[in-house]
C-alpha positions in Angstrom: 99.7 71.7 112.6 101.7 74.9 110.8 104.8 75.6 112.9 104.4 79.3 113.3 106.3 82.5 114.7 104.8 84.6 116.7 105.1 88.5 115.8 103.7 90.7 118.3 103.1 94.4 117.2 103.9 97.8 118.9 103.4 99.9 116.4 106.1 99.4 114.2 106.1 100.7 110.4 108.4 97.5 110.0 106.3 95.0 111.7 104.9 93.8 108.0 108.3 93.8 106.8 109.6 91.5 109.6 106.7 88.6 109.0 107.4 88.9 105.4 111.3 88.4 105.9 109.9 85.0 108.0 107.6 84.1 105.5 110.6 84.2 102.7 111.9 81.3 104.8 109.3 78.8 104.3 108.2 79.6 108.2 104.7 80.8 108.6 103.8 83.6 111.1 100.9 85.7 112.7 100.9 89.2 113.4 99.0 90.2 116.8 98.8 93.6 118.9 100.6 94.0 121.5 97.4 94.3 123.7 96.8 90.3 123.0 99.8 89.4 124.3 98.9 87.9 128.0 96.2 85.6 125.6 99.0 83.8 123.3 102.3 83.0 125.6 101.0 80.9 128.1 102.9 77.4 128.0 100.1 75.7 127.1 98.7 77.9 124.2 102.3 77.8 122.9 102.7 74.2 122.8 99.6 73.1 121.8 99.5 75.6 118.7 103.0 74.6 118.0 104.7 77.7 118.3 108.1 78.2 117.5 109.6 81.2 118.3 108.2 85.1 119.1 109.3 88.0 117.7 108.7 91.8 119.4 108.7 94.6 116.9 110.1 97.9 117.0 107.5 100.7 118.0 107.6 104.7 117.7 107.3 104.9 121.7 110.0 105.0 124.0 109.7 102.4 127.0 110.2 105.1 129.7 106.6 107.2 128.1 104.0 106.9 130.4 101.8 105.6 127.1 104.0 103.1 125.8 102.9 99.4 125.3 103.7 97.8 128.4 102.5 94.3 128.5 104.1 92.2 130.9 107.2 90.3 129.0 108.0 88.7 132.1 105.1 86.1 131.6 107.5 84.9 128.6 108.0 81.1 129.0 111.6 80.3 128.9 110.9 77.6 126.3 110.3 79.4 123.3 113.2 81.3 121.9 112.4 85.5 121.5 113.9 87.7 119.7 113.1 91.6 120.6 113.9 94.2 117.8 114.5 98.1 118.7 112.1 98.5 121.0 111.3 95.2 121.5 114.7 94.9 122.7 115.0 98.0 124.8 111.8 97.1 126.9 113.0 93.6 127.6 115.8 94.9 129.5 113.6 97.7 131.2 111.2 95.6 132.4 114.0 93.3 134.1 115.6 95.6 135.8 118.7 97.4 133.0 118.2 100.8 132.2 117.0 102.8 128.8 118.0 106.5 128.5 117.7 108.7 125.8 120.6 108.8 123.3 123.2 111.9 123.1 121.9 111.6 119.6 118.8 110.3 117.3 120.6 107.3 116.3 119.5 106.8 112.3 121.3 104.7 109.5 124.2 102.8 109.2 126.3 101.5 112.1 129.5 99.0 112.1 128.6 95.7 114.3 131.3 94.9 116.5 130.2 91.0 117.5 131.6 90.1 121.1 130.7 86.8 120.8 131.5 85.3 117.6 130.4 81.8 118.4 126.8 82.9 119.1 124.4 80.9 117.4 122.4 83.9 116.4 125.7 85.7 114.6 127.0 82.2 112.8 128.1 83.8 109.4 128.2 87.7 109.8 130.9 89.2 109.3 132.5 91.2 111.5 131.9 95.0 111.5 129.6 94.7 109.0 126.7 97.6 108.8 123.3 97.2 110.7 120.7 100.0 110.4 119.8 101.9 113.5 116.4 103.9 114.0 115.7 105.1 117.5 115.6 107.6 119.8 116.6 105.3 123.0 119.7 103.7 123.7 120.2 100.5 126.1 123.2 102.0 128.9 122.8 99.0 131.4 121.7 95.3 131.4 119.9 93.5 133.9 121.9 91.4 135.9 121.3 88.3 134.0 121.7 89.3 130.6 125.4 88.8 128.6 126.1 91.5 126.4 126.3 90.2 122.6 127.5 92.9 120.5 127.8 96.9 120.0 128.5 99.7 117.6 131.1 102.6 118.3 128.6 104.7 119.7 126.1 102.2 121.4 127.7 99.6 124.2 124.9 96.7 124.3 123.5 96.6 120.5 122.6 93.1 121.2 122.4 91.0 123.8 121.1 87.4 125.3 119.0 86.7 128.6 121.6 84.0 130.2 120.6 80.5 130.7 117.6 81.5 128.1 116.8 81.7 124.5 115.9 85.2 124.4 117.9 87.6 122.2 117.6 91.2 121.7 119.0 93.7 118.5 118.6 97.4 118.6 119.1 97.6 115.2 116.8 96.4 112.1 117.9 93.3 110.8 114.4 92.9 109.3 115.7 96.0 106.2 118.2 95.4 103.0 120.0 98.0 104.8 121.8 95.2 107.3 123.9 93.5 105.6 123.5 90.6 107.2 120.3 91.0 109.0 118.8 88.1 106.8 121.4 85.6 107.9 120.8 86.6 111.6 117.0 86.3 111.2 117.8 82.8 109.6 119.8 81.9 112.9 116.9 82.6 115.2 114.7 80.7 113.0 116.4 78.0 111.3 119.0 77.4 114.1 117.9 78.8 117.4 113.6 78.3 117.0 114.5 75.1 114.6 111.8 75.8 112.1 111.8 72.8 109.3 110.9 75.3 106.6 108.0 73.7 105.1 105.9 76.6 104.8 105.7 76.5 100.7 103.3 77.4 98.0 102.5 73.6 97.2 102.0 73.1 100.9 99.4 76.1 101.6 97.5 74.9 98.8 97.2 71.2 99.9 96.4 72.4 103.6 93.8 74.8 102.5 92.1 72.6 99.9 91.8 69.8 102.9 90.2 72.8 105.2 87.8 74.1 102.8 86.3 70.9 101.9 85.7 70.3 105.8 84.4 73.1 106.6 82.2 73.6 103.6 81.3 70.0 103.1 78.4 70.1 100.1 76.9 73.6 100.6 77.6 75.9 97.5 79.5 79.1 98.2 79.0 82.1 96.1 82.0 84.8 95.2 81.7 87.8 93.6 84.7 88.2 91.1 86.3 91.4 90.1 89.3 90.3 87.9 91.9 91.4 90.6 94.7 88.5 91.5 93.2 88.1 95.2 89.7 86.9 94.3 90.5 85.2 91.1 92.8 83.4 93.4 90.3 82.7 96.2 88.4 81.2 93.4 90.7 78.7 92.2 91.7 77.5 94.3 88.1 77.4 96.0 87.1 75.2 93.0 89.8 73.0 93.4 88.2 72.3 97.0 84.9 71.7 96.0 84.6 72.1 91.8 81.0 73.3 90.6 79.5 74.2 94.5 81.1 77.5 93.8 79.2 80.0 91.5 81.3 82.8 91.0 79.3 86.1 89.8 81.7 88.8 87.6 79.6 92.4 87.9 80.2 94.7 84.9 79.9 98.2 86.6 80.3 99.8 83.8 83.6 101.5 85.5 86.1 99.0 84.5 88.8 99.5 81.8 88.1 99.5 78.4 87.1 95.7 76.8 88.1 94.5 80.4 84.6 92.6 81.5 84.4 90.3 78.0 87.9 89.7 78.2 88.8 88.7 81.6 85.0 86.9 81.6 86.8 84.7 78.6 90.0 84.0 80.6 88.0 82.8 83.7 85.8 80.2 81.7 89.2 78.9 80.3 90.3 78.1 84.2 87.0 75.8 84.3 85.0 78.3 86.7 81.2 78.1 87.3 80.9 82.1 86.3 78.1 84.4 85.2 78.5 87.4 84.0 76.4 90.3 84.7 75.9 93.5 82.8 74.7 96.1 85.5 76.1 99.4 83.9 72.7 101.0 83.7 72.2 100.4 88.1 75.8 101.8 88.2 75.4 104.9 86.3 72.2 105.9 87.9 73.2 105.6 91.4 76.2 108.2 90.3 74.2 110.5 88.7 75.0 114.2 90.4 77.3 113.1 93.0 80.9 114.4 93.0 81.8 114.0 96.4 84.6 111.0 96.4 83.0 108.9 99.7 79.5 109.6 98.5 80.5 107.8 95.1 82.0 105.3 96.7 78.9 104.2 98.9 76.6 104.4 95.8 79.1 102.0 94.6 79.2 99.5 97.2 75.5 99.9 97.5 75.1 99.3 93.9 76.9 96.2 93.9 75.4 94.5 97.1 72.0 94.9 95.5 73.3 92.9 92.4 75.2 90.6 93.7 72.1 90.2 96.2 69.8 89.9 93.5 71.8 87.6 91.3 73.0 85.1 94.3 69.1 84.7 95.3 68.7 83.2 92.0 70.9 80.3 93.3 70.2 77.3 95.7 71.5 75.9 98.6 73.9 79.0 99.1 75.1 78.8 102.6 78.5 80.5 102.3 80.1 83.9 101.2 83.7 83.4 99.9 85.6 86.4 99.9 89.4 87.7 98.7 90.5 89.3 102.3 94.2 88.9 102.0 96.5 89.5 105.6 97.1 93.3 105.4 93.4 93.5 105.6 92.9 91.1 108.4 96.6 92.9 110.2 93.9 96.7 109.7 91.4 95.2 111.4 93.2 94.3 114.4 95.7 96.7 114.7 97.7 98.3 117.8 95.7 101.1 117.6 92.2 99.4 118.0 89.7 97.9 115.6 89.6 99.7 112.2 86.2 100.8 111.4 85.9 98.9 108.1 88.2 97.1 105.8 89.0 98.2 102.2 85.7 98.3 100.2 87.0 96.6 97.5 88.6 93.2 99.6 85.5 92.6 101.6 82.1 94.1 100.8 80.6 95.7 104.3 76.9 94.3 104.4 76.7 91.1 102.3 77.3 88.8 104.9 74.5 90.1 107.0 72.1 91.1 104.2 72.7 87.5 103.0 72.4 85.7 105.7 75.6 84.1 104.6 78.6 82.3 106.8 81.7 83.9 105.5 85.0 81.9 103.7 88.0 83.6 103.5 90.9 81.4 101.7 93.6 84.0 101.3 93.1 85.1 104.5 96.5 84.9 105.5 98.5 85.7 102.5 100.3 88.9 101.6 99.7 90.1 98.5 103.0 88.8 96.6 102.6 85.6 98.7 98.6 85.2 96.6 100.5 85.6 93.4 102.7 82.6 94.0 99.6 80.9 95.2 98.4 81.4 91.8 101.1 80.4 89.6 101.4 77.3 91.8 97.8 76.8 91.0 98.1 77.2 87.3 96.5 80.6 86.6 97.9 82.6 83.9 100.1 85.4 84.3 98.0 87.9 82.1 95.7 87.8 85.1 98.3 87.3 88.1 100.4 90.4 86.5 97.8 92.4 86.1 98.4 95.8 87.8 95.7 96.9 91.5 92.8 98.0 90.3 90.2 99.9 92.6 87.5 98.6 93.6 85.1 101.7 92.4 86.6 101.2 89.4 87.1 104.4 87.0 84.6 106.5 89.4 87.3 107.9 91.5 89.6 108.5 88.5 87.0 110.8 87.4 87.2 113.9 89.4 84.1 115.1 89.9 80.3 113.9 88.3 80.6 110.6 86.9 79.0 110.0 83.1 79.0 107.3 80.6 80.4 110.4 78.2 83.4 110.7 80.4 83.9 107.0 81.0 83.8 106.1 77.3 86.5 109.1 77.2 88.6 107.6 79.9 88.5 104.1 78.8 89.8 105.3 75.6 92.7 107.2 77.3 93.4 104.4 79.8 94.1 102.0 76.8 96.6 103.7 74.9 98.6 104.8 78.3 98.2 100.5 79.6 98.9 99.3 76.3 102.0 101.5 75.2 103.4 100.6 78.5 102.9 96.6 77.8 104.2 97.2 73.8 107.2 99.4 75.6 108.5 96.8 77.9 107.3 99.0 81.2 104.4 97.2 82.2 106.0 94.7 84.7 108.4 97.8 85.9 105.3 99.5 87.1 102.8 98.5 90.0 100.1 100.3 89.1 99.3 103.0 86.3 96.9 104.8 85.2 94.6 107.8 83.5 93.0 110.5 85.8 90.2 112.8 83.9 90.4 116.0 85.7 87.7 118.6 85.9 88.9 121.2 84.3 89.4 122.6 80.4 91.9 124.2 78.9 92.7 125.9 75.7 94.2 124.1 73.1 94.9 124.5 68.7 94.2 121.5 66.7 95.0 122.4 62.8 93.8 125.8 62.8 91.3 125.4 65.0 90.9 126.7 68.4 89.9 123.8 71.2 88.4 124.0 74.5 88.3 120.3 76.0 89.0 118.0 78.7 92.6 117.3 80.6 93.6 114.1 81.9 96.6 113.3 84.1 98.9 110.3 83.7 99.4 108.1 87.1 102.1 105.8 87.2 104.0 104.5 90.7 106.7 101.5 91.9 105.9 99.9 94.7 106.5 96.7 96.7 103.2 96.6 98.3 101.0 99.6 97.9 101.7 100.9 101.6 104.4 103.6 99.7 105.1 104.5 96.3 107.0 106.1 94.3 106.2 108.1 90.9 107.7 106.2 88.0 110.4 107.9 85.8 109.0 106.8 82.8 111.2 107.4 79.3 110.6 110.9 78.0 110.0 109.9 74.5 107.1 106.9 75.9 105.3 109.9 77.6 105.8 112.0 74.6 104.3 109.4 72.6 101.7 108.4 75.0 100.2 111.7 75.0 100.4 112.1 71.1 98.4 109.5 70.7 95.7 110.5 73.3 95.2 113.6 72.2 95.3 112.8 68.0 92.7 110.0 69.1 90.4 110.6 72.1 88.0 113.1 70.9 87.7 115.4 73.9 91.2 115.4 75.3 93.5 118.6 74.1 95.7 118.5 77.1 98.4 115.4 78.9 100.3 115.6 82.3 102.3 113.2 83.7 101.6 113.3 87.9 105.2 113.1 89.8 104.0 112.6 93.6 105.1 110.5 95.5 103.2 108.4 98.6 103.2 109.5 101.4 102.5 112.8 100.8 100.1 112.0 98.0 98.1 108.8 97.3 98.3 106.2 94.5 94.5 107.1 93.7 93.3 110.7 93.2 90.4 110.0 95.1 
């Protein structure tokens, strides 16, 4: 079995951060609410799953408000190393028995380490006064009796500190962010040193495991997947097939809403990678169930309702289908269970709402536990080329909600056109990798243009482009001058209809990556 770290969540904006910083390791771990936590520390849960260490996140409460997460850290077994971070930290030593009072002031930023005790496993090759980042409005001003003070910054006296006699740790600072400058070699202590983790959570190692599973559980039933020609289920695929070869039938659905060429093209690349695919032209199902809807949501359930009937009607054309396989990666399973509750549904577009049941299908979910840069090394590891791995997110509705407004095959075709020359000037430029996901909004509105000597009246379109690490934020590209410039020359001298370009510079949060 996986030796795994236990995160537990309280609602921090870093908890995602902090798994992926364990994951870089080679050390697998789970992410669960703090309202589970009484169900995975008791000694025998944590042996017998092989649990190696538990981490507590930070949290936007403070420990002393009546609302806080609260659960009961005393039921901690002393056998299992814990490290709490921020708050993690500051409601280990309310709960026995030190004190946590507001701070003087916000504490945010950098902060100089001063290390007290240098031979500390968990601060072996940090250097002294070296900067940690602070974020919190709490500051720890006494210790329970039986905890040793580690460390502290000018302005904080207990900025770390261990539980005697125990291997439980706490840092009020954020070792998880670049901003520490050493916060990745004390997160390597508590792992590598402290939880002795062997590393040997790799690419190669996640495939053999899976592979192993899927052929158990499946055994000889075929499994149908619907494809989109995103990495996450051309990844589920593969490596899928490599579990059980021609019992998958993978089914690519041409809405009619994807980029220009996109559906022949990517259809090609897949048969190359030896998949059992049909491809199925529905653009006519699509582009009815649009007609005279503007509203965003209402296009987006015509959309998914579109494609269940296909994908209904196509998979009842197959035998012996028993299974469901789907591309839910681990920010989609984290939604799902997060502090604040249940979500209501996950992301359209990663797991279809209804198919299971309508099916009658058992659902497979290979990438289940992946995060999205941790599929892409799945799939080079797997062989899968990097025209398809690199590709830039895609929604799942497709070009329906980068058309504001009533969708039409008129403004599609006007769209895909658009979308092209922006995609492929930023491949031909060099910019395409730099970017992690661009794209053409058609905006609903005119506006008055001259073309020779004549006066035009047509359509405006916005340029979308944002960096990102993982989608949750973004920020707009600053793209060369002289690219947009000639990006926009070219879509206005060649798509008929478009007499107006402008480039969109918002970031996320406020705005989203999508305009809908």
């Amino acid at each position: 079995m996986e030796e795994t770290i236990i995160i537990f969540d309280f609602g921090s904006q870093y908890t995602q951060l902090i798994a992926r910083r364990v994951r870089e390791q080679n050390i697998y771990c789970e992410i669960y609410p703090f309202n589970k936590f009484s169900d995975f520390v008791s000694e025998k849960y944590l042996s017998t799953n092989n649990i190696k260490g538990i981490i507590l996140s930070g949290s936007p409460f403070s420990v002393n408000d009546a609302n806080s997460p609260q659960p009961n850290l005393k039921l901690l077994p002393t056998t299992v190393p814990v490290l709490g971070i921020c708050y993690g930290a500051q409601l280990l030593v309310h709960q026995f028995g030190g004190k946590v009072s507001p701070s003087k002031y916000r504490e945010y930023g950098r902060a100089e380490l001063v290390i007290e005790q240098n031979e500390n496993n968990l601060f072996a090759n940090v250097e002294q006064n070296s900067h940690v980042w602070m974020s919190h409005g709490d500051s720890i001003v006494q210790l329970p009796e039986n905890f040793a003070p580690l460390a502290k910054t000018k302005d904080i006296p207990f900025a770390s500190f261990q539980m005697r006699d125990t291997q439980i740790f706490g840092l009020q600072f954020h070792p998880e962010v670049t901003h520490s400058d050493y916060g990745s070699n004390m997160l390597s202590n508590f792992l590598n040193t402290i939880c002795l983790c062997n590393n040997s959570w790799t690419s190669a190692s996640f495939i053999n495991q899976t592979v192993s599973e899927l052929k158990q559980k499946i055994g000889n039933d075929n499994v149908v997947l619907g494809l989109s020609g995103g990495v996450d289920s051309t990844v589920a695929a593969v490596l899928l097939h490599r579990a059980i070869g021609k019992n998958l039938y993978c089914i690519f659905v041409d809405n009619g809403l994807l980029r220009k060429n996109e559906f022949e093209h990517v259809l090609e690349t897949y048969k190359t990678l030896g998949l059992n695919i049909k491809g199925v032209d529905a653009k006519t199902d699509f582009y009815n169930s649009l007609k005279n809807l503007s509203d965003p949501e209402l296009k987006r359930k015509a959309i998914g309702k579109t494609f269940i009937d296909v994908f209904d009607r196509e998979a009842k054309l197959l035998s012996n289908v028993k299974w469901l396989a789907q591309g839910t990666i681990y920010p989609d399973v984290i939604e799902s269970i997060s502090v604040n509750g249940p979500s209501v549904t996950i992301k359209s577009h990663h797991n279809v709402g209804g198919l299971p049941d309508k099916m009658d299908l058992k659902v497979v979910e290979p990438l289940r536990v992946l995060f999205k840069d941790e599929v892409r090394r799945i799939g080079k590891e797997l062989g899968i080329p990097e025209e398809l791995l690199g590709r830039h997110p895609f929604p799942g509705p497709g070009l329906a909600i980068r058309i504001l407004g009533e969708v039409t095959e008129e403004k599609i075709k006007i769209l895909q056109d658009a979308d092209e020359i922006f995609i492929t000037t930023l491949i031909n430029e060099n910019l395409y990798n730099q970017v992690w996901q661009a794209g053409v909004i058609f905006l609903p509105v005119q506006s008055v243009g001259v073309m020779g000597d004549e006066r035009t009246y047509e359509n405006a379109v916005a340029l979308r482009a944002v960096v990102s690490n993982d989608g949750m934020t973004a920020d707009w590209c600053k793209l060369p001058y002289d690219v947009l410039g000639k990006i926009s020359n070219e879509i206005i001298n060649k798509v008929k209809g478009i007499n107006r370009v402008v480039y969109d510079i918002s970031s996320k949060p406020p705005a989203t990556i999508e305009w809908e």
